[in-house]
C-alpha positions in Angstrom: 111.5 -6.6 20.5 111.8 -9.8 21.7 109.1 -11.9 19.1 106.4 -12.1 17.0 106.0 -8.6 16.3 104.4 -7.0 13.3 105.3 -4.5 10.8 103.2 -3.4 7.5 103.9 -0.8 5.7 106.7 0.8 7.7 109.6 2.9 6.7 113.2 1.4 8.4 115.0 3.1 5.5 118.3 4.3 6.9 117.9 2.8 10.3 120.5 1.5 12.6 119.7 -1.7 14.0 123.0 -3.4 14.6 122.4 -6.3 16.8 118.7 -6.0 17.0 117.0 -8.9 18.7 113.8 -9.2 16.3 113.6 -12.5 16.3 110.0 -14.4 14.5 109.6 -10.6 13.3 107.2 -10.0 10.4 107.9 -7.1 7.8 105.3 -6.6 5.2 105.4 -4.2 2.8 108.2 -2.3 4.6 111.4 -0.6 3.3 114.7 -1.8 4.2 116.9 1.1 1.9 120.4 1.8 3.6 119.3 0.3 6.8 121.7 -1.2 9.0 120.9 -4.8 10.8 124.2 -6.2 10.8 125.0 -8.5 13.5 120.9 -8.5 14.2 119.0 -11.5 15.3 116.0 -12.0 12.9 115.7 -15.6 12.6 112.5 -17.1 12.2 111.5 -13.5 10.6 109.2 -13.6 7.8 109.9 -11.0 5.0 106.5 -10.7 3.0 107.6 -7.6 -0.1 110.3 -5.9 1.8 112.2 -3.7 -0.3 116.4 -3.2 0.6 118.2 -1.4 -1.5 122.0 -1.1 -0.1 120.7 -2.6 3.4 123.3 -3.9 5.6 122.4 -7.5 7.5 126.4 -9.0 7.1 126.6 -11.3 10.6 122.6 -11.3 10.8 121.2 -14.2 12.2 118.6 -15.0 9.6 117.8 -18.7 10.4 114.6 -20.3 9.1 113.6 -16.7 7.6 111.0 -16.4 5.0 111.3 -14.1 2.3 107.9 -13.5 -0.4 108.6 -11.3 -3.1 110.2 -8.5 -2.5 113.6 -7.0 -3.6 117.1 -6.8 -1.7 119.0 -4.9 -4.7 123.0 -4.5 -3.4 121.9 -5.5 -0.1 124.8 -7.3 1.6 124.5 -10.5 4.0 128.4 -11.2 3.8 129.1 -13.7 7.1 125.1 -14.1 7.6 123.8 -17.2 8.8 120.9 -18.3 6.4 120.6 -21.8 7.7 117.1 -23.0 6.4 115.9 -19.8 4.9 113.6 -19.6 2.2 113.1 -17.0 -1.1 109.7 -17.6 -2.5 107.2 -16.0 -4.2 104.7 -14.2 -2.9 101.1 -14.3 -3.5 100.7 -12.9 -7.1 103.9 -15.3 -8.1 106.6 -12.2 -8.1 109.9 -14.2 -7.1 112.5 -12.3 -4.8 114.8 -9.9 -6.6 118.7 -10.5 -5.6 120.4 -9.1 -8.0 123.3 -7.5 -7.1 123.2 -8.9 -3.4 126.4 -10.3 -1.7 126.2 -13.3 0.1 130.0 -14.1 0.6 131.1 -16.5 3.4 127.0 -16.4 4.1 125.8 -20.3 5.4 123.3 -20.8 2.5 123.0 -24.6 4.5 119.5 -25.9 3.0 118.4 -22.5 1.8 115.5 -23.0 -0.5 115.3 -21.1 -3.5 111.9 -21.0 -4.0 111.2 -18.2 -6.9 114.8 -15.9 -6.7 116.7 -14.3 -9.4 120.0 -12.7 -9.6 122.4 -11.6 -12.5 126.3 -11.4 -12.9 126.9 -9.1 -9.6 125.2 -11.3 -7.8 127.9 -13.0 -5.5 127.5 -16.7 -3.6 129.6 -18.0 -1.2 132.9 -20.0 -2.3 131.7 -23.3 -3.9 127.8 -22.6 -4.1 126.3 -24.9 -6.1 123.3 -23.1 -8.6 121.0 -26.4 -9.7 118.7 -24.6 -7.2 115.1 -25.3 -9.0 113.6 -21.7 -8.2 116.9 -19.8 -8.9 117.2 -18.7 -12.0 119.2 -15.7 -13.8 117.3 -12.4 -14.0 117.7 -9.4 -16.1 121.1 -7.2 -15.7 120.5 -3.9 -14.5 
């Protein structure tokens, strides 16, 4: 899957997609729980209310990526490249649930935090700066 493919409303829940090449992919309404993209190529995707719960994308390629609403609960991107990415909100203003996600030694390089929110477990890569205008602390689980 080369580009520009469309998913709505699908079910990658335990999946094993290490080193996918999905790149400009687009994943609406579609469940991410335990799957496994590490080392995957899904830049340019746009993630419209995906769901991860425990997904795996550490060493994912997620360049430019969109991501609208949605939730990534202890979802780890250790080591993945989210140059120019964006967490926003999507169309009935629900922000993007991080909380408990790991983004250590990710490249958060002009990442825009849109409408995110994350709480104590949350973890950011060494030195991360949080005067991010839609980043806020959420509620602990």
């Amino acid at each position: 899957m080369e580009s520009n493919t469309y998913f709505q409303g699908c079910n990658f829940n335990g999946c094993e997609l290490r080193g996918a090449i999905m790149r400009h992919a687009s994943f609406e309404a579609t469940g991410f729980d335990d799957a496994d993209f590490s080392k995957a190529d899904l830049s340019g995707g746009d993630f419209y209310l995906v769901h991860s719960y425990f997904g795996n994308f550490e060493g994912a390629i997620l360049r430019n990526a969109k991501f609208s609403g949605g939730s990534f609960n202890d979802t780890s991107f250790v080591g993945a490249d989210l140059t120019g990415a964006s967490f926003l909100e999507d169309n009935m203003g629900g922000a993007v649930n991080l909380c408990d996600v790991d983004f250590t030694n990710a490249n958060l390089t002009g990442v825009i935090f849109g409408a995110a929110f994350y709480n104590d477990n949350t973890k950011f890569p060494e030195g991360f700066v949080f005067d991010k205008p839609g980043l806020t602390k959420g509620p602990r689980r």
